[in-house]
C-alpha positions in Angstrom: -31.2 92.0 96.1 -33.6 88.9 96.0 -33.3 88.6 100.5 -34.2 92.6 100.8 -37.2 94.2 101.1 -38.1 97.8 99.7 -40.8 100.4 100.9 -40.7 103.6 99.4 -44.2 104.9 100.7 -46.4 104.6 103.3 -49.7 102.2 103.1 -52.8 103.6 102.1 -55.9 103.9 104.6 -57.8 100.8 104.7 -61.6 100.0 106.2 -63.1 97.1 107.0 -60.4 95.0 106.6 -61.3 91.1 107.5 -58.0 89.0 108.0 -56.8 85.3 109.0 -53.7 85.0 110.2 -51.1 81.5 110.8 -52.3 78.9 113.5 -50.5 80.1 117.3 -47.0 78.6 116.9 -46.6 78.4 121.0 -49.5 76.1 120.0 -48.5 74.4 117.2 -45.5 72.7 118.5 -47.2 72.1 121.2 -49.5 70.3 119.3 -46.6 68.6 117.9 -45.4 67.4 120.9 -48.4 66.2 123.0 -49.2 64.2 119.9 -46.1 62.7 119.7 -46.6 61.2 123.2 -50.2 60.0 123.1 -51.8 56.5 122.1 -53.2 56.7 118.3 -53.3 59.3 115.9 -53.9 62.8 116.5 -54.6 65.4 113.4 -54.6 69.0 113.4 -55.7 71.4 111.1 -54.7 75.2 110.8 -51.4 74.1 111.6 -48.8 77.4 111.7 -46.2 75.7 108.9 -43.3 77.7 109.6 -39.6 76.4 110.0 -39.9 76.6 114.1 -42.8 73.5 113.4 -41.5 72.0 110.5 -38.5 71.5 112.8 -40.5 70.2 115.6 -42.1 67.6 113.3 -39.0 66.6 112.3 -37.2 66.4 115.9 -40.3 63.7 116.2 -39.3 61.8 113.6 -36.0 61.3 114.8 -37.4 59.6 117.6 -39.6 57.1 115.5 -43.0 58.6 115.6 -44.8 58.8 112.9 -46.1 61.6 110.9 -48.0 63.4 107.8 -48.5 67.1 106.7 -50.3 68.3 104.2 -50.2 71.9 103.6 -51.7 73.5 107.1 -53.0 70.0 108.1 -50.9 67.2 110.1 -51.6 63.8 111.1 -49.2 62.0 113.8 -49.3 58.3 115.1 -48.0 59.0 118.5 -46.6 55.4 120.7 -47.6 56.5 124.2 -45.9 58.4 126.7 -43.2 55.6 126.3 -42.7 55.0 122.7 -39.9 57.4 121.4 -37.2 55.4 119.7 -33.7 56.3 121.3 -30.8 55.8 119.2 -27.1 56.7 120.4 -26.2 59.8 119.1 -29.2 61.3 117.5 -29.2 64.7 116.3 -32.1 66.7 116.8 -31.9 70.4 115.3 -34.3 72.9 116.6 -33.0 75.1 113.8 -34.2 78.9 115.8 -37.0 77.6 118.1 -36.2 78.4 121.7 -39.3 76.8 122.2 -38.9 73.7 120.5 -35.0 73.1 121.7 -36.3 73.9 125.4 -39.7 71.9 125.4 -38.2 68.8 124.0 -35.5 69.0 126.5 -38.0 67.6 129.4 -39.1 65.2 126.5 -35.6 63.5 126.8 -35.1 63.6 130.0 -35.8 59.5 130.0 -33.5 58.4 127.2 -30.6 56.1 128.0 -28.7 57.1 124.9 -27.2 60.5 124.2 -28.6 62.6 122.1 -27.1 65.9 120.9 -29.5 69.0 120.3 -28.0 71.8 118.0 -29.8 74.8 116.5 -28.8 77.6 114.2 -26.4 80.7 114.7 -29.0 82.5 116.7 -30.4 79.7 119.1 -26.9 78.7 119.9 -26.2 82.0 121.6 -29.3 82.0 123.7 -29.1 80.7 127.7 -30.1 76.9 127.6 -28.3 76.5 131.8 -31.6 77.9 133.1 -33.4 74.4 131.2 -30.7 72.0 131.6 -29.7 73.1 135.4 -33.5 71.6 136.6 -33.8 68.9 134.2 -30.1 68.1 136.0 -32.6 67.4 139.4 -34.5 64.7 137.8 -31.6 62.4 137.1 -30.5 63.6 133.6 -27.0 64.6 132.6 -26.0 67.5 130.1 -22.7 68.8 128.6 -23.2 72.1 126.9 -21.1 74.1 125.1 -19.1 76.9 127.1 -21.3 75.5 130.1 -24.3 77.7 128.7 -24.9 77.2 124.6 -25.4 74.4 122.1 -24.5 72.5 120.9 -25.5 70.3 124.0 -25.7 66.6 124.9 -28.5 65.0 127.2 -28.5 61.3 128.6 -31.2 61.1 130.7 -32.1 57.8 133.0 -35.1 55.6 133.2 -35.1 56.2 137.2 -36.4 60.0 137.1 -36.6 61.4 140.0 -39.3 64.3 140.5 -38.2 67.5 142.3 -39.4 70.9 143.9 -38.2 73.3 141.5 -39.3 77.9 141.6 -38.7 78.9 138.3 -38.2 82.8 138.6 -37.7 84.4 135.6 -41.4 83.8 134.0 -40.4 81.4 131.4 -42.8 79.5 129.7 -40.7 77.4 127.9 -38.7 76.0 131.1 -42.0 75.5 132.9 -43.3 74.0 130.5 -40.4 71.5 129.7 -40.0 70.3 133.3 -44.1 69.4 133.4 -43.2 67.1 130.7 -40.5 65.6 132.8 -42.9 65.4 135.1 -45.3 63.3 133.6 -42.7 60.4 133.3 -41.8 60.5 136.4 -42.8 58.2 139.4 -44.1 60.3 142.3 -44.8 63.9 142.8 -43.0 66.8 141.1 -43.9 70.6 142.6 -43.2 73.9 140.2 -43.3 77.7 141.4 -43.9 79.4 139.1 -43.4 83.1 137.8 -46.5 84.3 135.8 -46.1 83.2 132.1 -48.2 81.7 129.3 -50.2 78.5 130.7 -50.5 77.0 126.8 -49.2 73.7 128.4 -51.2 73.7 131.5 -54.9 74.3 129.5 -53.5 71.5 127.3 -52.9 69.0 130.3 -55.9 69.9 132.2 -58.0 69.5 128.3 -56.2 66.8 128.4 -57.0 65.3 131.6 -53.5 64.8 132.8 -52.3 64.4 136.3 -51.1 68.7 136.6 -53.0 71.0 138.9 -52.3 74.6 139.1 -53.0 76.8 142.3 -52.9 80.3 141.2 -51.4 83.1 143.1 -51.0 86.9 142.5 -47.2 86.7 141.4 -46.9 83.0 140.5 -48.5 79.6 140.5 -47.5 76.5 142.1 -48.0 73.5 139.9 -48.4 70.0 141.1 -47.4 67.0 138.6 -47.8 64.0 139.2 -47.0 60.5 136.2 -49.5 60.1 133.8 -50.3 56.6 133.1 -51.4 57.8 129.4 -52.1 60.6 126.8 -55.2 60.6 124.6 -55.4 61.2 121.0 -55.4 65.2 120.2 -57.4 66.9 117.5 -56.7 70.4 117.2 -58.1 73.0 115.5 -55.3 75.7 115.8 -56.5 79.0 116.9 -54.9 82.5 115.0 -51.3 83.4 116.5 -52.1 86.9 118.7 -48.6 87.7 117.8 -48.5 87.1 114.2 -52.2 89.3 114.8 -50.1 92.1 116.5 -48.2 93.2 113.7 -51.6 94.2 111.9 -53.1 95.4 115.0 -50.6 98.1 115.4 -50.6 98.5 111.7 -54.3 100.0 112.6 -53.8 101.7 115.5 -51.3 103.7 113.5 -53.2 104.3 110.7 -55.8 107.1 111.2 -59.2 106.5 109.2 -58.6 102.8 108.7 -60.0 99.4 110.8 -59.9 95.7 110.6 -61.2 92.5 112.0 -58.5 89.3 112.6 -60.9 86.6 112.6 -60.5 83.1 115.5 -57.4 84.8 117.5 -56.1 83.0 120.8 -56.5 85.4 123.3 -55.4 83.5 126.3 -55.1 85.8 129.1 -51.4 84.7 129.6 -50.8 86.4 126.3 -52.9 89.4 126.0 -50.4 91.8 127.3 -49.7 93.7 124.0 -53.8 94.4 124.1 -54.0 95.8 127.4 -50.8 97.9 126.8 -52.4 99.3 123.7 -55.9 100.3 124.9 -54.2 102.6 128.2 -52.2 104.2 125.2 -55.3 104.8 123.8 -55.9 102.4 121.2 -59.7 101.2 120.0 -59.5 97.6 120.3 -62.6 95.5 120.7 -63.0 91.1 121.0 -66.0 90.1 119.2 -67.2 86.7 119.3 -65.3 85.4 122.3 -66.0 81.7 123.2 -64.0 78.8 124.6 -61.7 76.0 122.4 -60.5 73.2 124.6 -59.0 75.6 127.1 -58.4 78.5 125.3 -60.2 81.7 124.7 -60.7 82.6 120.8 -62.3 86.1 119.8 -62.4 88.6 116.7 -60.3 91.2 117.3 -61.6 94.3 115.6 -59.2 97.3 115.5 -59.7 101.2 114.6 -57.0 103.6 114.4 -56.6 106.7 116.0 -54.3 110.3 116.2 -54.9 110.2 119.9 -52.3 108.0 121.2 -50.9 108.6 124.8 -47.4 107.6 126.4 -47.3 105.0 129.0 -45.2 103.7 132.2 -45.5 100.5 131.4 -46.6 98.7 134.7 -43.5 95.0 134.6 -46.2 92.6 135.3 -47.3 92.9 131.7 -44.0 92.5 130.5 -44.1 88.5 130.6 -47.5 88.6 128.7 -46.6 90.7 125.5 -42.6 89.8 125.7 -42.9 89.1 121.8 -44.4 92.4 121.2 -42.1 95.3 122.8 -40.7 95.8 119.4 -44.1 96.9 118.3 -45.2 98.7 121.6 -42.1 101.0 121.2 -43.6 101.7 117.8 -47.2 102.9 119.2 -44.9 104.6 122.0 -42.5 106.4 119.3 -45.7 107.9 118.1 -47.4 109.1 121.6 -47.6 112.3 122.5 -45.1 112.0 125.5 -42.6 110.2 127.3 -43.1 106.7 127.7 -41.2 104.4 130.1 -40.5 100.4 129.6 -38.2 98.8 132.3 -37.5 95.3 134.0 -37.2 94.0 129.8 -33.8 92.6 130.2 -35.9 88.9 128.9 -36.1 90.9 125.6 -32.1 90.6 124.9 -32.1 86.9 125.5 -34.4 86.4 122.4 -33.3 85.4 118.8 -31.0 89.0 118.9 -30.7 91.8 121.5 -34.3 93.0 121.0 -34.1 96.0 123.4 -31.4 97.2 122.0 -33.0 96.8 118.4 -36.1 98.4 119.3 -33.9 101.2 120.7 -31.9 101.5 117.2 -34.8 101.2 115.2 -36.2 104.5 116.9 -33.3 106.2 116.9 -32.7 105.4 113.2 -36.2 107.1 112.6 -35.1 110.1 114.6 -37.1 109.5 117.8 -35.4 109.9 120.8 -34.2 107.1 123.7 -32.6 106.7 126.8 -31.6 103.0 127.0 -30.2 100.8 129.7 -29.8 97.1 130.1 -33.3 96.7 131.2 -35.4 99.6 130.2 -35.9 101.9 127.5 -37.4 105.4 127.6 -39.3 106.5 124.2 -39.7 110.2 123.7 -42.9 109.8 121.5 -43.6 112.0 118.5 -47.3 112.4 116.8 -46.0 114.2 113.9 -43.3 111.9 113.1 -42.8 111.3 109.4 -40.2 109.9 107.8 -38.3 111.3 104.4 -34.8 109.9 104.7 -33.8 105.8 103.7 -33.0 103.7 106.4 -31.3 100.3 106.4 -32.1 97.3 108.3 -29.5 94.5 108.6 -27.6 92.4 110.6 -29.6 91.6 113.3 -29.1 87.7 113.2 -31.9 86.9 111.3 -34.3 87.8 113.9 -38.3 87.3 112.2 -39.6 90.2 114.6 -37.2 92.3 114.1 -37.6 92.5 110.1 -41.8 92.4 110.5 -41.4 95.0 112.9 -39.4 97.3 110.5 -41.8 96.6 107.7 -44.6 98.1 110.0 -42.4 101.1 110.8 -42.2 102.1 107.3 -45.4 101.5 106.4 -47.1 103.5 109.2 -44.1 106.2 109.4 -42.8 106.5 105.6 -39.6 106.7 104.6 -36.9 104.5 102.3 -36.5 101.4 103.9 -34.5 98.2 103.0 -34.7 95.9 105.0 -32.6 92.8 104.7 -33.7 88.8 105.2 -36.8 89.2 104.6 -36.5 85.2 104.6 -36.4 85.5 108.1 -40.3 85.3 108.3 -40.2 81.3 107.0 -39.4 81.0 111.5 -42.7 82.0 112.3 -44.9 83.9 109.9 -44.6 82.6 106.1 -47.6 84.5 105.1 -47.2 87.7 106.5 -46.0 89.6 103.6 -48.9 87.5 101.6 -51.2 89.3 104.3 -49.6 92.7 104.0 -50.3 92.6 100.2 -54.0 91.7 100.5 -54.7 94.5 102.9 -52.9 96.9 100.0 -55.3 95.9 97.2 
């Protein structure tokens, strides 16, 4: 059973743990992109080398830029915002990245050969209309599978025009894909904007590209106008605050115990799982804060606690902690009440039905829910504790799903086996790695 992982017994306390964990991945590729499009050579360091970036890097290549990575470090010799190499009938694979197979959709979007974008099982049942039906507005042309999936084809044109666009659902990666269509296109391109992570617009405005925000309470309006070029990035890649979640709730859960995640990104677009936590009652402190070109970095320290409290989760934090529900329900499974999730019909559309795992999950651990298509209620339980095996499979793969679980039985005890454990190579190589330090 070499893809299955075993807990028989819940971890031990812990105090004064320090950890590192992986570089952002929303920032990573990221990374990966911008660098692809500037004039020189851009390095990083603390690069998150997971499969999501490897496949970014290699998407890159396919286009004729340049690169070099050496273990968590990455060099790339980007040609300018007009020096990708189109060749008819490219494949590019974004492998499980939503993020990657959206972003480098409005990277294309100038390319008069067709290119064909694929991804893995997962991917290729997620919604890529709500990218390709905008990117349609510039002058591109797509033909996707079942008129929703990938496999897709692009062929974009060299006469892009830009467009007014209100992107509603709060999706980063579409938001962020048509601002780089919008930088290779003549004249001015408007986006409204549903709150969501602004990783792309610190980077522009770092960066000093042509993209202005105005920020309103529900949404931003973003004005884009063509760069003429993009400089050189170095990039020291900040923590991941969702790889840092899975350890934070470890903590919380854990009566007696605390730890400190050193250099975490806690860019207030992405902070919703910490502000969730602290009305349930967590102890969560930032230590350290200070700015990195754009983004906020702090020490997170964490103390956990018996005291936890159920919450109605208020839906305009859902968009900032949209990775995280899976761990929320598990602070919320252990609350002493009823707590209430809704508007979280985003969290099916990820690499599996997520609110429908999170709900099984529970429910396999004996705690009580009443699910819809949109919201979850969690009837929480402080003396929960687990005695019976429970098996975990089946879910396509999905990385959070399996971490998740793995913090489950850890905090709750139990049997578990939990299946693909290779699933953390998408986003998270280290975590088990981590998980055993924090057991010596």
């Amino acid at each position: 059973m070499p893809n299955i992982f075993v807990i028989k017994k819940k971890i031990k306390n812990f105090n004064n743990k320090i950890i590192t964990v992986s570089g952002d991945k929303s920032l990573s590729i990221r990374w990966v992109l911008f660098a692809s499009l500037a004039e020189g050579k851009s390095k990083s360091s603390n690069l998150l080398v997971s499969e999501d970036v490897k496949a970014s890097i290699q998407a890159i290549k396919k286009l004729g830029i340049k690169t070099r990575l050496r273990k968590n470090s990455c060099e790339i010799h980007g040609k300018g915002l007009s020096g990708y190499n189109y060749k008819n009938n490219i494949i590019i694979n974004a492998k499980n990245s939503g993020t990657l197979g959206r972003l480098i959709l409005g990277l294309l979007v100038n390319s008069d050969k067709n290119i064909k974008l694929i991804g893995d099982k997962s991917l290729s049942k997620r919604d890529f209309k709500r990218i390709s039906k905008p990117l349609e507005k510039f002058g591109a042309k797509f033909k996707l599978t079942k008129n929703k999936y990938l496999p897709l084809r692009i062929l974009g044109t060299k006469n892009l025009k830009p467009i007014n666009y209100y992107e509603k659902k709060g999706s980063a990666q579409v938001k962020s894909s048509l601002i780089f269509a919008a930088l290779r296109t003549n004249g001015t391109t408007f986006i409204k904007a549903k709150k969501s992570r602004n990783h792309t617009e610190l980077l522009c405005r770092y960066l000093n590209l042509p993209v202005t925000v105005l920020r309103k309470k529900n949404f931003d309006i973003i004005k884009i106008k063509k760069a003429k070029k993009i400089k050189p990035l170095n990039y020291n890649i900040p923590a991941d605050i969702s790889s840092a979640a899975f350890f934070i709730v470890l903590t919380c859960l854990k009566n007696n115990s605390s730890m400190t995640i050193k250099n975490v990104n806690i860019n207030s677009s992405r902070i919703g799982v910490i502000i969730i936590l602290k009305r349930m009652g967590a102890k969560i402190i930032f230590k350290n804060k200070r700015k990195y070109k754009g983004e906020t970095i702090a020490d997170i320290f964490v103390k956990g606690t018996n005291s936890l409290k159920p919450i109605n989760c208020p839906e305009n934090l859902n968009s900032s902690s949209i990775d995280e529900f899976l761990l929320i329900f598990l602070v919320a499974a252990k609350a002493n009440g009823v707590s209430f999730f809704k508007s979280l019909s985003e969290l099916n559309k990820k690499e599996s039905p997520r609110l429908k795992w999170g709900s099984k999950i529970l429910n396999l651990m004996g705690i009580k829910t009443k699910l819809s298509n949109n919201s979850i209620k969690i009837f929480g339980n402080p003396k929960i504790n687990i005695k019976k095996k429970i098996i975990i499979k089946d879910y396509l793969k999905d990385h959070r799903v399996f971490m998740s679980s793995v913090i489950a039985a850890l905090s709750f005890g139990g049997h578990w086996h939990i299946h693909d454990k290779n699933s953390i190579n998408t986003s998270f190589p280290n975590f088990l790695r981590i998980l055993g330090e924090i057991q010596k």
